[in-house]
N, C-alpha and C positions, 0 to 999 in steps of 0.2 A: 674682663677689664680691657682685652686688648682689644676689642672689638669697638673702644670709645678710644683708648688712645692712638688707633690707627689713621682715627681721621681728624685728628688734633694737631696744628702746627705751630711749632714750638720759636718761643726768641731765643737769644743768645745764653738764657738761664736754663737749658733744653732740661739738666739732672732734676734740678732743683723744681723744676716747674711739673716735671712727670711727677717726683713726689707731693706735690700737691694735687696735683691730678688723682692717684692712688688714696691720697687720705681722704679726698671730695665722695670717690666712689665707696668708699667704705661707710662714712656717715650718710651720705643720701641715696646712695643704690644707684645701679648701671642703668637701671630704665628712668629714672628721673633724668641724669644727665642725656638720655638719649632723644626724651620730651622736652627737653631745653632747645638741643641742637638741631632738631627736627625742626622747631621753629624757629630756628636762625637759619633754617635753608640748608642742614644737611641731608642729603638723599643715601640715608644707609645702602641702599641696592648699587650704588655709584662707586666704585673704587676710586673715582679723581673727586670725590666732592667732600671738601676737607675745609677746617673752618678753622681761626685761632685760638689757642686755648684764653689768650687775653681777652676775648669778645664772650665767652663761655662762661670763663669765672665773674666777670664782671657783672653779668647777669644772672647767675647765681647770687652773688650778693646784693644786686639790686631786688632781686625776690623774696629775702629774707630781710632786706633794711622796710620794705613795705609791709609786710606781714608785722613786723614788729611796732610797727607804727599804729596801721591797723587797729591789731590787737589792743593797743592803748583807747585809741576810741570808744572803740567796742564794748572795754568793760565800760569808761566815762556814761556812754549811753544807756548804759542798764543799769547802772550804779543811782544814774540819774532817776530812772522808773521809777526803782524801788526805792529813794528815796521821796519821791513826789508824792507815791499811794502810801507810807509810811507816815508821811508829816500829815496828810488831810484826812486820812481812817485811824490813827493809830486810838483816839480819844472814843470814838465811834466806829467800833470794830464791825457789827453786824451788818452787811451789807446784803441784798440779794446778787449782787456782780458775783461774788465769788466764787468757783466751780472749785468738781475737786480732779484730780490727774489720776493717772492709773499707778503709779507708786504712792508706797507711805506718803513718803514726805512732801509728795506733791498734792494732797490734801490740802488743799489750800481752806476750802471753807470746813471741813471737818472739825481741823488743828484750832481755827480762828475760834469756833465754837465751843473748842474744848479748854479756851481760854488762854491759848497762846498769845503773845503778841504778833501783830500784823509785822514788826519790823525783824524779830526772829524768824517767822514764819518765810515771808518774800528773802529773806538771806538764805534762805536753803535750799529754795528751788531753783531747777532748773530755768535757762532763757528761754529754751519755748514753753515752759510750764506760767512766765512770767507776760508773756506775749497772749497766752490765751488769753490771760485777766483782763487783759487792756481790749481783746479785742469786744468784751463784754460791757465796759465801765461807761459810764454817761459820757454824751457828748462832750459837756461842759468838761470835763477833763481832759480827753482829747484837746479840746481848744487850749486850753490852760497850760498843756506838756510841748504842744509840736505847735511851733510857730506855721508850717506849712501840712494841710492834714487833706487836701487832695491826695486822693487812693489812699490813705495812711494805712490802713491794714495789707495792702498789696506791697506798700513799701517797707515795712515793719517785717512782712514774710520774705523779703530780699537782704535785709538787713541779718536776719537769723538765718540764708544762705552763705552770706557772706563769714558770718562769725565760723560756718559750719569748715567752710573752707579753709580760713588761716589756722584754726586749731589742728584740721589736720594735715597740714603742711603740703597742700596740692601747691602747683606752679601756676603761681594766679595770673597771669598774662595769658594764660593759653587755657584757662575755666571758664566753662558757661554759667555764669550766673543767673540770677533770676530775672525778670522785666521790672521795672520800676519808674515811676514815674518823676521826672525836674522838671520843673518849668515848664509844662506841659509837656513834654518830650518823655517819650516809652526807649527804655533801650534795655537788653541785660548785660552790657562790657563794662567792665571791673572800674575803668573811668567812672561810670555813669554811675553805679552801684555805690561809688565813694563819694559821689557831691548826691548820694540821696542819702547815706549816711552822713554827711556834713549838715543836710538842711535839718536832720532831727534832732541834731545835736543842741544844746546852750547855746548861746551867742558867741561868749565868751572863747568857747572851744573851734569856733567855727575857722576864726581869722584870728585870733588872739585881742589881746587887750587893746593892740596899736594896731592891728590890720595885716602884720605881717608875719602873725602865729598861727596858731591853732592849727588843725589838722591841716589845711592848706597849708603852710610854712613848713609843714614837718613834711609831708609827701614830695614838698620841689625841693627840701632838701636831703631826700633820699636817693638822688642822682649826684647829689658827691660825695668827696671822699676827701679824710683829711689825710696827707702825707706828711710825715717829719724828716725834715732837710737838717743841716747843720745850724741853721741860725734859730730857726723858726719853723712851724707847724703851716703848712697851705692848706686850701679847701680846693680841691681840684675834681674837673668832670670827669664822673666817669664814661670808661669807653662804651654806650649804648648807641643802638640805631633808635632814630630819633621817634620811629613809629611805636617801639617798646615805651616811652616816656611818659607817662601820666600824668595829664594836664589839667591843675584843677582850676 
């Protein structure tokens, strides 16, 4: 531990702010906080290269207020899938699309066969067991699901990098994501990765009902923070460099 508080500099809360420092390192480990500050520009080999702990934690919690946002979409878009092949197969199950996985349960045309439902069945599989399906099903579906379906299967395999990352709690500003394609534009930075998860999304989810929801509304308000004063509650920015900020 002392090896991250050495080069942490502390406000006038110096006790108080080490023990928050001490319980950060306990729940997310010395080498995450070190891949934090490393790309805030601290040179561990540097004894004078020391950075704020307020610039530290602050981006800790901007990594987790994203992830969790994320995560919401994430399931929305697969929730979506399988409701889409659910509502147009459920009546007409036999399909030739369907493959089977190399687990039980990811049997997808097996189970179908042996009389399951399509709508039990797709709720139990895995998202890349769910992404295969898609990558086999007629066009006319594809057009039918994703308003935008240049590269869709290239983008779709970004999408289930991206899910792979926030589950397991990497520090998404500093992961190489997959390449994906918007707007004809190839990039794989987590920006880009999230308005290609935006464009697959519902309308709805996109921008919100009024334009100033949905995952956009929720990602630019993951850069504040609300504080409670004595009168009233503020929404206040937090302390990020402006290059960390995700801009959808």
């Amino acid at each position: 531990m002392e090896s991250v508080i050495n080069k942490l500099i502390f406000n006038q809360n110096r006790v108080n702010e080490i023990k928050e420092v001490e319980f950060y390192l306990r729940v997310k480990g010395i080498a995450f906080h070190k891949k934090i500050m490393t790309h805030l520009g601290v040179d561990f080999n540097d004894p004078n290269s020391k950075i704020e702990w307020v610039k530290v934690s602050a981006l800790l919690r901007y990594d987790k207020k994203l992830r969790d946002k994320i995560y919401i979409y994430l399931a929305t878009l697969e929730e979506y899938i399988r409701a889409y092949l659910s509502n147009k197969y459920e009546n007409k199950p036999i399909q030739h699309f369907w493959r089977d996985g190399i687990k039980a349960r990811s049997n997808v045309k097996t189970r179908i066969l042996n009389g399951e439902s399509i709508f039990e069945v797709l709720q139990s599989i895995e998202f890349g067991d769910l992404l295969k399906q898609i990558e086999i099903v007629p066009k006319e579906d594809i057009d039918e699901m994703f308003e935008f379906t240049d590269a869709i299967h290239q983008n779709l395999v970004a999408v289930k990098e991206l899910r792979n990352a926030v589950s397991h709690h990497v520090f998404l500003l500093d992961y190489k994501f997959r390449d994906c394609i918007v707007d004809g534009s190839k990039s794989c930075t987590l920006e880009h990765n999230l308005k290609n998860l935006r464009q697959l999304l519902p309308k709805d989810y996109r921008y919100g009902k009024n334009g100033k929801g949905g995952i956009t509304g929720d990602i630019i308000n993951c850069t504040f923070e609300s504080k409670t004063g004595q009168d009233k509650t503020n929404k206040i920015k937090m302390e990020l460099n402006q290059t960390d900020i995700i801009k959808l």
